[in-house]
C-alpha positions, 0 to 999 in steps of 0.5 A: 811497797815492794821497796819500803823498808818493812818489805826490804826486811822480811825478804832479806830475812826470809820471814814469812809474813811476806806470804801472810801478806800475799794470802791476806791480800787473796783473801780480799780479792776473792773475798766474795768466793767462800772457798778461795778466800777460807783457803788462804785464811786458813794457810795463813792462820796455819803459818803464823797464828797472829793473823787470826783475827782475819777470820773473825773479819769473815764471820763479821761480813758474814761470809760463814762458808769462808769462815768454815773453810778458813777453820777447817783448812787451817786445822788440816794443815796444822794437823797434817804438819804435825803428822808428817812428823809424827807429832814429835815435839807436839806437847814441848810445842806450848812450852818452846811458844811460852819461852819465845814469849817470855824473851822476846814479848819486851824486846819486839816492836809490840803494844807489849814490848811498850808495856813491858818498857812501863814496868808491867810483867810479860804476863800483864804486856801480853794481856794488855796486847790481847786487850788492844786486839779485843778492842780492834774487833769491837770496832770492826764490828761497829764499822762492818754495820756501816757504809763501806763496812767490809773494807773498814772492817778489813783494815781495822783487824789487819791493824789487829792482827799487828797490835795484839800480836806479843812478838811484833817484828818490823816486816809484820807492818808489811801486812798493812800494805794490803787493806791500803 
């Protein structure tokens, strides 16, 4: 894994999904501790947004105390960022966001960049990747019922966090070396 290309990749360019790896993979081996599995959600949540639907895989699995401790951390930090810098740039923040999107969401490796290349606007690529994460949490809660459903659960919303994602950059494959 350390040697694939996706990994090779995001360290040469220091991205941090290398760390959103790293807390995903926390999250699951702690995942019977609430507060060390809510943590590292949180932060990941707090540094890149596209990982949300890992806290989803906590309110599935019903480990609510990791769920609360995910949203709350993640608040903190996020807001704690903010002030250190004194909420400068707070409300361009959307703005800059949308600008990214709008570039970026067809010329990325991402369920919108393929929509994108069928003819679709960014707005309707976007939605069509948001729908695709959407189904990738109705079959995580399917599979969370079943046998092994934690660890089948897990997988899927990994995926999810990938596919629904409007910007999706070679390393981000890297987060699926955790549930293999």
């Amino acid at each position: 894994a350390l040697s694939s290309p996706v990994v090779v990749h995001g360290l040469y360019y220091g991205n941090l999904t290398m760390v959103m790896v790293l807390l995903a993979a926390l999250a699951w081996r702690y995942r019977e501790r609430a507060s060390i599995a809510g943590l590292a959600l949180g932060a990941a949540v707090a540094a890149k947004l596209f990982v949300w639907p890992l806290v989803i895989w906590l309110l599935l699995t019903r480990r609510f105390r990791a769920a609360a401790w995910a949203i709350g951390s993640g608040v903190v930090l996020v807001i704690g960022s903010w002030a250190l810098i004194g909420f400068e740039g707070f409300r361009d923040y959307p703005t800059l966001l949308r600008a990214v999107q709008d570039v970026y969401a067809e010329r990325s490796l991402s369920v919108s960049t393929v929509a994108g290349a069928l003819g679709a606007s960014v707005d309707v690529a976007v939605a069509i990747a948001a729908l695709v994460g959407l189904a990738c949490i109705g079959v995580a809660a399917w599979l969370a019922r079943g046998q092994d459903g934690d660890r089948r659960a897990f997988a899927v919303l990994v995926a999810a966090c990938v596919l629904a994602s409007p910007i999706v950059w070679p390393n981000y494959a890297a987060l699926l070396f955790v549930p293999i």
